[in-house]
PyMOL Python script that loads the backbone (N, CA, C, O; Angstrom):
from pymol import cmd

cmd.read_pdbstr("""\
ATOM      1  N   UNK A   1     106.528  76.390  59.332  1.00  0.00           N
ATOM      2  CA  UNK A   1     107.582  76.078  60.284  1.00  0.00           C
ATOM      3  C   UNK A   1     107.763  77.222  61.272  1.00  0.00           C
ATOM      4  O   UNK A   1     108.031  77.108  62.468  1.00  0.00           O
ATOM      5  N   UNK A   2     107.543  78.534  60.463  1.00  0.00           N
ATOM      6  CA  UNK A   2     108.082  79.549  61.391  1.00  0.00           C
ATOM      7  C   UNK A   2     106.894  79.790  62.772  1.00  0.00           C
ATOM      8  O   UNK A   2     107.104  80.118  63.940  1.00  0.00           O
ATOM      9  N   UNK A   3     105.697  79.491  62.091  1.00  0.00           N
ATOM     10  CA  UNK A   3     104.159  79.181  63.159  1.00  0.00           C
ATOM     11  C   UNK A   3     104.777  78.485  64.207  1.00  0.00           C
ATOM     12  O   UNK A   3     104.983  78.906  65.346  1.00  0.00           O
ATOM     13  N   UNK A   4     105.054  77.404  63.746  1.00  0.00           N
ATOM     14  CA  UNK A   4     105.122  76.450  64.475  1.00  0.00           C
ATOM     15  C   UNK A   4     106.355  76.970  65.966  1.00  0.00           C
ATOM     16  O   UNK A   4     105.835  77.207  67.056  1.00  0.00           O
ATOM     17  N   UNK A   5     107.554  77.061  65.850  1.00  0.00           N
ATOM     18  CA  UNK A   5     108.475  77.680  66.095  1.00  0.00           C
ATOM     19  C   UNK A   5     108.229  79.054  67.289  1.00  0.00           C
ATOM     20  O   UNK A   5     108.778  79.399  68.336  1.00  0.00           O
ATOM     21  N   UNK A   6     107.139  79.539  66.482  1.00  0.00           N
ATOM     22  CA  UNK A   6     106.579  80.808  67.453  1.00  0.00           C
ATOM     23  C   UNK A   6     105.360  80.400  68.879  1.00  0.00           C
ATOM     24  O   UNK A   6     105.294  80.914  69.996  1.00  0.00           O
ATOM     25  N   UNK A   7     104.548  79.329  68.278  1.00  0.00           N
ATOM     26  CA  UNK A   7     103.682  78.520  69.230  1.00  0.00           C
ATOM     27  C   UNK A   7     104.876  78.026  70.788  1.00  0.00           C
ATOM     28  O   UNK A   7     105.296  78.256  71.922  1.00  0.00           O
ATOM     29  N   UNK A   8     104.867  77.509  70.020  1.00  0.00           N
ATOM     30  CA  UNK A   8     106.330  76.475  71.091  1.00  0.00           C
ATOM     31  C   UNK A   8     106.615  77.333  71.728  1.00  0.00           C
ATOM     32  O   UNK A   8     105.897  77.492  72.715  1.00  0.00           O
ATOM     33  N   UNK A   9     107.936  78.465  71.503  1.00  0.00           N
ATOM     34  CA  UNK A   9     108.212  79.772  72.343  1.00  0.00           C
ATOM     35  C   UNK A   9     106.611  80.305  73.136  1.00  0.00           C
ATOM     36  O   UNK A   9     106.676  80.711  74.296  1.00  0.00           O
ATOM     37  N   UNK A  10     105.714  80.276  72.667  1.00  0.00           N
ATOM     38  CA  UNK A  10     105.193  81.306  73.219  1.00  0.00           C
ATOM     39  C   UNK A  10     104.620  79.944  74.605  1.00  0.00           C
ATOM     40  O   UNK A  10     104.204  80.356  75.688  1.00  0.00           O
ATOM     41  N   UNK A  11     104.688  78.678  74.364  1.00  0.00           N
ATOM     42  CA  UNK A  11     103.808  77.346  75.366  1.00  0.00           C
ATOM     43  C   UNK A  11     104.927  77.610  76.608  1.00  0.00           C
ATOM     44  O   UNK A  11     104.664  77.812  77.793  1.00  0.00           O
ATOM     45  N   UNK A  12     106.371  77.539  75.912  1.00  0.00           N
ATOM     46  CA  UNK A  12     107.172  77.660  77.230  1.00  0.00           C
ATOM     47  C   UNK A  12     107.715  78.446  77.645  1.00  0.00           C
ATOM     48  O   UNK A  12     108.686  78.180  78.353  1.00  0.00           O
ATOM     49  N   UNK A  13     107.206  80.258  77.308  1.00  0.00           N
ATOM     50  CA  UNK A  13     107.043  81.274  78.048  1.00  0.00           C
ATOM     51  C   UNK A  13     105.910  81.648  78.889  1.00  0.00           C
ATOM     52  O   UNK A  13     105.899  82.496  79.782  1.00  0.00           O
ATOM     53  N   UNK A  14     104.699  80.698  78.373  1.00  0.00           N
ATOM     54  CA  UNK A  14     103.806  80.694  79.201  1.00  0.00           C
ATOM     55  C   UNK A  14     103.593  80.070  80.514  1.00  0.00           C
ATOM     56  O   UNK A  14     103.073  80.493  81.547  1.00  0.00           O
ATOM     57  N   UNK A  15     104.205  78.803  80.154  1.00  0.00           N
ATOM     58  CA  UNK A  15     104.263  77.669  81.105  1.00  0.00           C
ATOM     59  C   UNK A  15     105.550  78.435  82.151  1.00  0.00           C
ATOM     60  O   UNK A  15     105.525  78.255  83.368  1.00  0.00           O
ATOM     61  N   UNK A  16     106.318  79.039  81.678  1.00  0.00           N
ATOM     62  CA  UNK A  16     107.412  79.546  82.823  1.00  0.00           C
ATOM     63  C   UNK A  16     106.651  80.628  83.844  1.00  0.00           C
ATOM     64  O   UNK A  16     106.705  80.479  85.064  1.00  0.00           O
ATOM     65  N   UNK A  17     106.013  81.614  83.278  1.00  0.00           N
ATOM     66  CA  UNK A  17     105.524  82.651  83.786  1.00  0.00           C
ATOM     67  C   UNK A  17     104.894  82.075  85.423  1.00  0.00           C
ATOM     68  O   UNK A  17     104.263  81.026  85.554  1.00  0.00           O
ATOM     69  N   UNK A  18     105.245  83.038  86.582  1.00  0.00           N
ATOM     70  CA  UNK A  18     104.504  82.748  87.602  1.00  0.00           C
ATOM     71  C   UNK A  18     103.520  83.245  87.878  1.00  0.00           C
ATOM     72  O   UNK A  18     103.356  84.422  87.557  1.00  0.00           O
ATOM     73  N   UNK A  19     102.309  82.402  88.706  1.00  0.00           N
ATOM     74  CA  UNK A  19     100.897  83.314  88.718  1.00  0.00           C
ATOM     75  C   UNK A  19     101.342  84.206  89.661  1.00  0.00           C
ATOM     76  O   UNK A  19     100.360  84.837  90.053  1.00  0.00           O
ATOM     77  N   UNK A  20     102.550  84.643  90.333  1.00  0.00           N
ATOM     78  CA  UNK A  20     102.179  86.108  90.517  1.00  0.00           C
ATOM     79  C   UNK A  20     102.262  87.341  89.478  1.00  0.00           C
ATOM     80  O   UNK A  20     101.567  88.357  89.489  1.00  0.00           O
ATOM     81  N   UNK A  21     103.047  87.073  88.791  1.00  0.00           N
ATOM     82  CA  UNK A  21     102.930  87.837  87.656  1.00  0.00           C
ATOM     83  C   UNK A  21     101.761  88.052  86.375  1.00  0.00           C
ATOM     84  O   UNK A  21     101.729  88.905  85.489  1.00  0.00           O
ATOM     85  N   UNK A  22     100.971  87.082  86.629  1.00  0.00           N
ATOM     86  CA  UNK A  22     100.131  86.902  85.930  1.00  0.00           C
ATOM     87  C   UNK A  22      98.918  87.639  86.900  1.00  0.00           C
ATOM     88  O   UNK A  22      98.064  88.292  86.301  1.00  0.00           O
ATOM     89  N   UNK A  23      98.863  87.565  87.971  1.00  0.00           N
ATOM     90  CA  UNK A  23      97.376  88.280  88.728  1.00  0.00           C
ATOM     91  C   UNK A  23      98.027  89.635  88.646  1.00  0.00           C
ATOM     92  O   UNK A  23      97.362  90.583  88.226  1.00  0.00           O
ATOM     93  N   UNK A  24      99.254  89.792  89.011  1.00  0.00           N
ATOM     94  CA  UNK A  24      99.548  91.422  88.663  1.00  0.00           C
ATOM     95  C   UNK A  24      99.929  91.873  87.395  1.00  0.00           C
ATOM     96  O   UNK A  24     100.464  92.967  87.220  1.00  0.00           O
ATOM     97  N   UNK A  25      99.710  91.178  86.618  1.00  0.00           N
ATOM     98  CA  UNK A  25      99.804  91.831  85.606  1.00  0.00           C
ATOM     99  C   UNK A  25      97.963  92.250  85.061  1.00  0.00           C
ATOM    100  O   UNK A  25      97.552  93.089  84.259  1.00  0.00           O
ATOM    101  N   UNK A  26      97.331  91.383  85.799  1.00  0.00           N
ATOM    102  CA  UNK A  26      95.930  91.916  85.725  1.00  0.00           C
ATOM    103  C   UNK A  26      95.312  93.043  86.844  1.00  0.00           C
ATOM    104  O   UNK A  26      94.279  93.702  86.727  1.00  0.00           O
ATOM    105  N   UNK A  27      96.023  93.045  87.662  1.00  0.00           N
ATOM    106  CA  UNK A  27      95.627  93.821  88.871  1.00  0.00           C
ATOM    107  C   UNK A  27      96.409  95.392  88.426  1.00  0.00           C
ATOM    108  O   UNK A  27      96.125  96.434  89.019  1.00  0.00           O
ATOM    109  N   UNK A  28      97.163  95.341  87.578  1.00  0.00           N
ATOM    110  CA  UNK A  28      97.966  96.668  87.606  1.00  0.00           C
ATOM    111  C   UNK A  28      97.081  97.590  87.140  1.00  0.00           C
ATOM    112  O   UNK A  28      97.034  98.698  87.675  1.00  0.00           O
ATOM    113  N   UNK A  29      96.078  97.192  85.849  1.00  0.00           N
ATOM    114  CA  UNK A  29      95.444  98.072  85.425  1.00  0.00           C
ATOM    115  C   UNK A  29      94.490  99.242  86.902  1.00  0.00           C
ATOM    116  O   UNK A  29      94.587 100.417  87.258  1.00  0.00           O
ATOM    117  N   UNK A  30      93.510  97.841  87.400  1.00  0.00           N
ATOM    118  CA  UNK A  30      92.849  97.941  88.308  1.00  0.00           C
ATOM    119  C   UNK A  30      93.085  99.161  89.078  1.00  0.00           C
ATOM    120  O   UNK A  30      92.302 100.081  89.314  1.00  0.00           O
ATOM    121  N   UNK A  31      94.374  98.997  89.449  1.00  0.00           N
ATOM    122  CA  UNK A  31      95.657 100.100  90.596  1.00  0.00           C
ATOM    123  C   UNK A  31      95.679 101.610  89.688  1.00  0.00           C
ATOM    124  O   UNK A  31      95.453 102.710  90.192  1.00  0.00           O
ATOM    125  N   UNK A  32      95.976 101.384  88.380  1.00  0.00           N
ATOM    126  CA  UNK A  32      95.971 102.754  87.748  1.00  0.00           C
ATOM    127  C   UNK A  32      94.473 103.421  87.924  1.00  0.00           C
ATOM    128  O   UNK A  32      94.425 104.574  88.352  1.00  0.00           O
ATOM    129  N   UNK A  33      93.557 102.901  87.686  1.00  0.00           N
ATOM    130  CA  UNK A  33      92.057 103.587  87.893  1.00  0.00           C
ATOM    131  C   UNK A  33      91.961 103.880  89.205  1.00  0.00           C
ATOM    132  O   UNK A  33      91.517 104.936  89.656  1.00  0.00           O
ATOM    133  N   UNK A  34      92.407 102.882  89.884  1.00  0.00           N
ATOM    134  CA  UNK A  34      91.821 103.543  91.341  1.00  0.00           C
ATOM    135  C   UNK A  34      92.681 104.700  91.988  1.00  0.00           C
ATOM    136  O   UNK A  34      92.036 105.402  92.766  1.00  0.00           O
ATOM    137  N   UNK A  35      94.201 105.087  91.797  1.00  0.00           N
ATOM    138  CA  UNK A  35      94.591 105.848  91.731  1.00  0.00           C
ATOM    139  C   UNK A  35      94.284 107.074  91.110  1.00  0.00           C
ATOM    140  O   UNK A  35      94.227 108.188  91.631  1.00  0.00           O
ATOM    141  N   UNK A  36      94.025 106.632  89.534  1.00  0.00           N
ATOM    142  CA  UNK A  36      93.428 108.087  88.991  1.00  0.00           C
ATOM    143  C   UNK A  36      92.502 108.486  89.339  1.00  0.00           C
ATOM    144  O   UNK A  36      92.380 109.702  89.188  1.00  0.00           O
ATOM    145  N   UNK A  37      91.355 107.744  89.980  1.00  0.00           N
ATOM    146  CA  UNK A  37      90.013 108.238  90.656  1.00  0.00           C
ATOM    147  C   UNK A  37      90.505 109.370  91.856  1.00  0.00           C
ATOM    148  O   UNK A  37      90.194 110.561  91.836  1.00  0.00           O
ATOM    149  N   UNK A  38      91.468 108.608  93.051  1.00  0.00           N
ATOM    150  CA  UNK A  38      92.244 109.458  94.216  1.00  0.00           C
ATOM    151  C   UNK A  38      92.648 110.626  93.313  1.00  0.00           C
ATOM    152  O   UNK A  38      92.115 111.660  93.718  1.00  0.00           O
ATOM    153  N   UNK A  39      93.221 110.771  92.493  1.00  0.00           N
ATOM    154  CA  UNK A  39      93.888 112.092  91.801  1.00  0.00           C
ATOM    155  C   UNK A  39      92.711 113.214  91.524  1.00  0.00           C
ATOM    156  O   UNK A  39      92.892 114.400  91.801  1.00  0.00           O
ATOM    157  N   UNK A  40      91.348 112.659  90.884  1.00  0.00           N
ATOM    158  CA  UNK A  40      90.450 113.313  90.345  1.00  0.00           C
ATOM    159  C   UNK A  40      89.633 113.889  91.575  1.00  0.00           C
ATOM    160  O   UNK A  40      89.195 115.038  91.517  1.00  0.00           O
ATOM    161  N   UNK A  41      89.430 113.096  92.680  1.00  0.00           N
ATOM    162  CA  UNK A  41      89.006 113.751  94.051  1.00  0.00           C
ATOM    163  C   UNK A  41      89.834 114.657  94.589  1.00  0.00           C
ATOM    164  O   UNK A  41      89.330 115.589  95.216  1.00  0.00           O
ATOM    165  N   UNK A  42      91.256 114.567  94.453  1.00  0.00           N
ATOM    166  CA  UNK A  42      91.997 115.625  95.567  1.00  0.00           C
ATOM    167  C   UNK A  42      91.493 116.744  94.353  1.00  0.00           C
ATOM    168  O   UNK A  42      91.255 117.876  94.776  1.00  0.00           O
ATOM    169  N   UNK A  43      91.313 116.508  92.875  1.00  0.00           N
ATOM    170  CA  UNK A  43      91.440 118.029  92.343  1.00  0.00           C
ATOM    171  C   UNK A  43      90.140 118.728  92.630  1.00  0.00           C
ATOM    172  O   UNK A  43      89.986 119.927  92.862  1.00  0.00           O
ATOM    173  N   UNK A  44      89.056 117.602  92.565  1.00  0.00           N
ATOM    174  CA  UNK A  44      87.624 118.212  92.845  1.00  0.00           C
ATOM    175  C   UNK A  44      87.610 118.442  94.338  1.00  0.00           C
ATOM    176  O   UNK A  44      86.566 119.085  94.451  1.00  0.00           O
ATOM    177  N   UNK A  45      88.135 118.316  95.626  1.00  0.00           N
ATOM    178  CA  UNK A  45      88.128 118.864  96.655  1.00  0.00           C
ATOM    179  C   UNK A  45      88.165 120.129  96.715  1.00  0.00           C
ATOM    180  O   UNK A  45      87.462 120.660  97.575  1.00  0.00           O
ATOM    181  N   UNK A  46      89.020 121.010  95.795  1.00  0.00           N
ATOM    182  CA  UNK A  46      88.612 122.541  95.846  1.00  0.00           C
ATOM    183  C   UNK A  46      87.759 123.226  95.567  1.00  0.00           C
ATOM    184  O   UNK A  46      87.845 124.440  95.378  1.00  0.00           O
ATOM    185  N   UNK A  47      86.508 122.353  95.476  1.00  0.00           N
ATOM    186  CA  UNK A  47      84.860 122.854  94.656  1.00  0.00           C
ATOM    187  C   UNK A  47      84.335 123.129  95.877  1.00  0.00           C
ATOM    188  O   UNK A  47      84.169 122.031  96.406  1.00  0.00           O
ATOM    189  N   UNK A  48      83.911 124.156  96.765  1.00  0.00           N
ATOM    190  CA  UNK A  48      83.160 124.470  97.746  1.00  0.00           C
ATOM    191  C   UNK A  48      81.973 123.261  97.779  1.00  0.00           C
ATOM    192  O   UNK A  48      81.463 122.667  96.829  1.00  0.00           O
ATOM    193  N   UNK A  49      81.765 123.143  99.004  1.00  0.00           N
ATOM    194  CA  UNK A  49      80.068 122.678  99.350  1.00  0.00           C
ATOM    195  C   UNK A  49      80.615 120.825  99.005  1.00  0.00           C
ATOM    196  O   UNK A  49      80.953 120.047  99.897  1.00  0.00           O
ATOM    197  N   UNK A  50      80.561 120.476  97.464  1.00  0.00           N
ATOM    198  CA  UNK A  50      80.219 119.011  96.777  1.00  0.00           C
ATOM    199  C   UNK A  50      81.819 118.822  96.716  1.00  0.00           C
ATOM    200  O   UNK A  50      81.989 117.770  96.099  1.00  0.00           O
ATOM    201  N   UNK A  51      83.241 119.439  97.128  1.00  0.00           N
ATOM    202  CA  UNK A  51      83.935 119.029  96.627  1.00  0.00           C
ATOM    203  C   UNK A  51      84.455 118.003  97.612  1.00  0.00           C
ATOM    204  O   UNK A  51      84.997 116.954  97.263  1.00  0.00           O
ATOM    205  N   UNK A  52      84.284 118.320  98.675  1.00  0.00           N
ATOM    206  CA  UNK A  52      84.980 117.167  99.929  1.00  0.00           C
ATOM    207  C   UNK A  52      84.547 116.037  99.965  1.00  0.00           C
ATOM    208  O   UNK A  52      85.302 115.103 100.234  1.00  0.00           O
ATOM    209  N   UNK A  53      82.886 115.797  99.637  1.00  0.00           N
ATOM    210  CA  UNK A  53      81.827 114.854 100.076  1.00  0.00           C
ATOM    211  C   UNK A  53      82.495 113.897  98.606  1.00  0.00           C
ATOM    212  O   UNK A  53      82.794 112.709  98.730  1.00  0.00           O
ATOM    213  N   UNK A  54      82.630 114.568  97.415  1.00  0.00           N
ATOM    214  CA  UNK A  54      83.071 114.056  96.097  1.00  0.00           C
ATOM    215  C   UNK A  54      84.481 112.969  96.379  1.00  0.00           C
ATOM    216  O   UNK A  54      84.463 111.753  96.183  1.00  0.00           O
ATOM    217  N   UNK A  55      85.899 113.936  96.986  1.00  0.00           N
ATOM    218  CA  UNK A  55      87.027 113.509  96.974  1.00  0.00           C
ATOM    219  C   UNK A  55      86.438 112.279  98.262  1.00  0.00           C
ATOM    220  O   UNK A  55      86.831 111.155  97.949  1.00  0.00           O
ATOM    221  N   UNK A  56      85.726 112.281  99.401  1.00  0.00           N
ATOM    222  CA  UNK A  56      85.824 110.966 100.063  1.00  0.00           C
ATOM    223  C   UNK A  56      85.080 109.435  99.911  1.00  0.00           C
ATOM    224  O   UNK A  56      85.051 108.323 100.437  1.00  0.00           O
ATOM    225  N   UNK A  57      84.422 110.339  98.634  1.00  0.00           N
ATOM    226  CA  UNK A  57      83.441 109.457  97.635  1.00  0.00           C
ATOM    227  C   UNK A  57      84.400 108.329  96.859  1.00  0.00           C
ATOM    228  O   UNK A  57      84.312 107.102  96.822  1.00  0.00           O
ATOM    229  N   UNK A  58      85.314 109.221  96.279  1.00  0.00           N
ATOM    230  CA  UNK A  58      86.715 108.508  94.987  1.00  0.00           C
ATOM    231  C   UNK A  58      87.764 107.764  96.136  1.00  0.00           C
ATOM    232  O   UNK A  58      88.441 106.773  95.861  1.00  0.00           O
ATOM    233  N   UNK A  59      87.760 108.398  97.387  1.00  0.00           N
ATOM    234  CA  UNK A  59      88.608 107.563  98.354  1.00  0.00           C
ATOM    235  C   UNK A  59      88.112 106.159  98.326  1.00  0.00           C
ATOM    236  O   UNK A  59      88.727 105.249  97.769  1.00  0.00           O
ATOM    237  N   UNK A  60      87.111 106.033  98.875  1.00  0.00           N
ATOM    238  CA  UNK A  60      86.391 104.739  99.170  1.00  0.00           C
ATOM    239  C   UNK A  60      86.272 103.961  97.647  1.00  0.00           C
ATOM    240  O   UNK A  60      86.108 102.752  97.813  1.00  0.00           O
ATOM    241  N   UNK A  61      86.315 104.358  96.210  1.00  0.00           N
ATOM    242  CA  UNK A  61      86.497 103.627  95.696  1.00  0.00           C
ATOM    243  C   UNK A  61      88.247 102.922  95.212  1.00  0.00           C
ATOM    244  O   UNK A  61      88.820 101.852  95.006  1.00  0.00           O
ATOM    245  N   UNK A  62      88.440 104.130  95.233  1.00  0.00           N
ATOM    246  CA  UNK A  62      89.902 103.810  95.021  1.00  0.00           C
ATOM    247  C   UNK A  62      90.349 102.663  96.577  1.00  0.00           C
ATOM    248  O   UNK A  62      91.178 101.765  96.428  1.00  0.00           O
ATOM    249  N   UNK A  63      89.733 102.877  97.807  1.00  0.00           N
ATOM    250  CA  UNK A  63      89.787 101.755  98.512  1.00  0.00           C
ATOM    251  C   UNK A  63      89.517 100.654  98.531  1.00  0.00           C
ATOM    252  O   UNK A  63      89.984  99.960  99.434  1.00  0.00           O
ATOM    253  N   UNK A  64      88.790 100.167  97.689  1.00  0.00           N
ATOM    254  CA  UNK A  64      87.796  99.434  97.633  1.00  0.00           C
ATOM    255  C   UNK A  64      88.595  98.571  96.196  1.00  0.00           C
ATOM    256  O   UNK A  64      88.752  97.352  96.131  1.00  0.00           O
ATOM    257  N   UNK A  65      88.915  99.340  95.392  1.00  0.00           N
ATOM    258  CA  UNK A  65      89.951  98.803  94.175  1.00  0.00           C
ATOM    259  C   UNK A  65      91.604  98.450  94.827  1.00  0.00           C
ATOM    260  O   UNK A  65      92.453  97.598  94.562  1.00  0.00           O
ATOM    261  N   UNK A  66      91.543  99.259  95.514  1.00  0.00           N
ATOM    262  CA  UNK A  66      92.806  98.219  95.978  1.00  0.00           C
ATOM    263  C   UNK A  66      92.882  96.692  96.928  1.00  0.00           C
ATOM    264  O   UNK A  66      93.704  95.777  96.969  1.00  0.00           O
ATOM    265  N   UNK A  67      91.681  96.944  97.581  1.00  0.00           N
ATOM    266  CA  UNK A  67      91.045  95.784  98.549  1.00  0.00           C
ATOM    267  C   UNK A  67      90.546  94.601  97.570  1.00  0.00           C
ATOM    268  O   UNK A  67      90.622  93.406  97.856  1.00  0.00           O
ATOM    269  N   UNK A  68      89.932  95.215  96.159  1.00  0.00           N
ATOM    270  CA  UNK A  68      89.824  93.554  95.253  1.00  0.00           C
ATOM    271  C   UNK A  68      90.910  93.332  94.573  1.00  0.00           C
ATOM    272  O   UNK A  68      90.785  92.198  94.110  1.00  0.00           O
ATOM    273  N   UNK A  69      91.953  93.799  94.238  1.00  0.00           N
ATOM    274  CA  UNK A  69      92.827  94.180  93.743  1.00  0.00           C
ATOM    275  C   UNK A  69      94.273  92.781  94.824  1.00  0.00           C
ATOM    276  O   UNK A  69      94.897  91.749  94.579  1.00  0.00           O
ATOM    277  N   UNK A  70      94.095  93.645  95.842  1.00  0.00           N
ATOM    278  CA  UNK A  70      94.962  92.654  96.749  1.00  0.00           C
ATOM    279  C   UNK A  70      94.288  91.449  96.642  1.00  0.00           C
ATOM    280  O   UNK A  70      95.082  90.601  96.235  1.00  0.00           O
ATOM    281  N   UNK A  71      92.941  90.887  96.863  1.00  0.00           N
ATOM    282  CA  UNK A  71      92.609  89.422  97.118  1.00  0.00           C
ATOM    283  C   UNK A  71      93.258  89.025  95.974  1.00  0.00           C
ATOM    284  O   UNK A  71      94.188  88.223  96.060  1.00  0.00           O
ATOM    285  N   UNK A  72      92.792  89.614  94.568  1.00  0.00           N
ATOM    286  CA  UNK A  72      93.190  89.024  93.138  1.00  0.00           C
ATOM    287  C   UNK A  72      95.139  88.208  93.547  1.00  0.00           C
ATOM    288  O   UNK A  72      95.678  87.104  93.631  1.00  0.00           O
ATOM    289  N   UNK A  73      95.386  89.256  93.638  1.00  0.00           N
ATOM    290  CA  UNK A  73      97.028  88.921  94.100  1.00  0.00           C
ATOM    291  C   UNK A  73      97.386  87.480  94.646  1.00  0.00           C
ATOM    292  O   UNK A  73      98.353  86.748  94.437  1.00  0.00           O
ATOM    293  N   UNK A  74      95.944  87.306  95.633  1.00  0.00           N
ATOM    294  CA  UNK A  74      96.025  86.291  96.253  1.00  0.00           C
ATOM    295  C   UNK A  74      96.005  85.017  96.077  1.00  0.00           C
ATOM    296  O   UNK A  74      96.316  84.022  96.732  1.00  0.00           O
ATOM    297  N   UNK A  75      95.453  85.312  94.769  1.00  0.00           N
ATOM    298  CA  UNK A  75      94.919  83.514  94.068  1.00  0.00           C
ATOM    299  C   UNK A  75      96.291  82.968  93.975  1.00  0.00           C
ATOM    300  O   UNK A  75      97.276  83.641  93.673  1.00  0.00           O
ATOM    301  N   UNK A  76      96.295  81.774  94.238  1.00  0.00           N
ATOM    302  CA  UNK A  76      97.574  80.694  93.672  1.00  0.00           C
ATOM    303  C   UNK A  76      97.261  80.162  92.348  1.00  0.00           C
ATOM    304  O   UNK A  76      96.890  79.005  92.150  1.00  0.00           O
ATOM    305  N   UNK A  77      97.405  80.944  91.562  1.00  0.00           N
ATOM    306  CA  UNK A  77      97.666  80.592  90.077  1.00  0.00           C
ATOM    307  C   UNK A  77      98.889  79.906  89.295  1.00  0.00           C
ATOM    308  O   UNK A  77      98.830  79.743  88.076  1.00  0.00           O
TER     309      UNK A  77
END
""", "prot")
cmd.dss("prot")
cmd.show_as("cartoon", "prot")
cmd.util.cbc("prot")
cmd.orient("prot")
């Protein structure tokens, strides 16, 4: 009974949920990596010679994660 009880709750918390919350709740991860990548370039920018070419390296991905990141957002789920 108590299965049962917990199914149900969980069909019409699911069924309530909106797909925006649902693509961002998948996209958030996405946002933390590509951020921490930006974090790991500004620190490697202070490496003479490889450190600039490095940090505009992690830019463009961390750009690039927010750019699939937004379409995701986009789906009408």
């Amino acid at each position: 009974m108590k299965m049962i009880i917990r199914a149900a709750m969980l069909a019409v918390l699911a069924s309530t949920l909106s797909g925006c919350f649902l693509t961002k709740l998948a996209t958030m991860p996405m946002r933390v990596v590509g951020s921490t990548a930006s974090v790991v370039g500004a620190v490697v920018s202070v490496l003479p010679v490889v450190g600039n070419s490095a940090d505009e390296a992690l830019e463009k991905v961390d750009g690039a994660i927010d750019a699939t990141a937004d379409g995701i957002d986009d789906i009408p789920i």
